[in-house]
N, C-alpha and C positions, 0 to 999 in steps of 0.2 A: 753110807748110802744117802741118795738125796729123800729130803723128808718133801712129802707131797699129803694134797688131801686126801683122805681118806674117800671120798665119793668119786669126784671125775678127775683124781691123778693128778691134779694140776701143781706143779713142780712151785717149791718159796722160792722168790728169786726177791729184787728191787718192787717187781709189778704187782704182786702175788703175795700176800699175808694172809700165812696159816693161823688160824684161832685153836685152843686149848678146850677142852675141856677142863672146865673146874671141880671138877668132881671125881669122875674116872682118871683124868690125867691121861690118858689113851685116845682118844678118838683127834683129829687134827681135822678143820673143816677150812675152805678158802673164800664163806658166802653164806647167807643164813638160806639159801637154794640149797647148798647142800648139805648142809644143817637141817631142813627140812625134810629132804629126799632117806634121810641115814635115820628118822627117829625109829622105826620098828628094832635096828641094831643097836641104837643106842641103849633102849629098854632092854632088850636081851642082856644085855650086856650089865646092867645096873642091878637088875633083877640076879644076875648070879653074883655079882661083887657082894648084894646085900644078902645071900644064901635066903631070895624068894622076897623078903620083905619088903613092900610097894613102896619106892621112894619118888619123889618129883625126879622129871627130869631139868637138868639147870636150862632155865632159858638162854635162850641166843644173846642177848644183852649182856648174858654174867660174863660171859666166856672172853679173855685178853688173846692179845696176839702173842704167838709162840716165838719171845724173842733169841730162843737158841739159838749161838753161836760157833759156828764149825769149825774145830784145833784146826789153828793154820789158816782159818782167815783172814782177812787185810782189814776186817772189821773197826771202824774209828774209836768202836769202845774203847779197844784196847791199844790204843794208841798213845 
């Protein structure tokens, strides 16, 4: 499946870099807009990985781009 933001859908292409959570490993964002729009889920979500116990959420700064690579792409890495 194509991986896309988690907030408004918008599909990784060339134009469009998906960012990572550094922490969950789960949430995929294209914009600290939608990084900001997703914090109530983000918390939800942290909140039950830590079984309740109140962790920070990672700021927008920590979070890298999600450089996954799709089998069978023409990708130059693997060139």
């Amino acid at each position: 499946g194509l991986r896309s933001c988690d907030a408004c859908g918008a599909v990784a292409s060339e134009e469009v870099t998906l960012y990572l959570c550094p922490v969950t490993r789960w949430w995929r964002f294209c914009s600290e807009a939608c990084y900001d729009k997703s914090l109530p889920q983000q918390r939800a979500l942290m909140d039950i990985q830590s079984c309740g116990i109140r962790q920070e959420l990672p700021e927008w700064a920590t979070w890298e781009a999600d450089e996954w690579v799709e089998y069978g792409s023409s990708s130059k890495q693997w060139a």
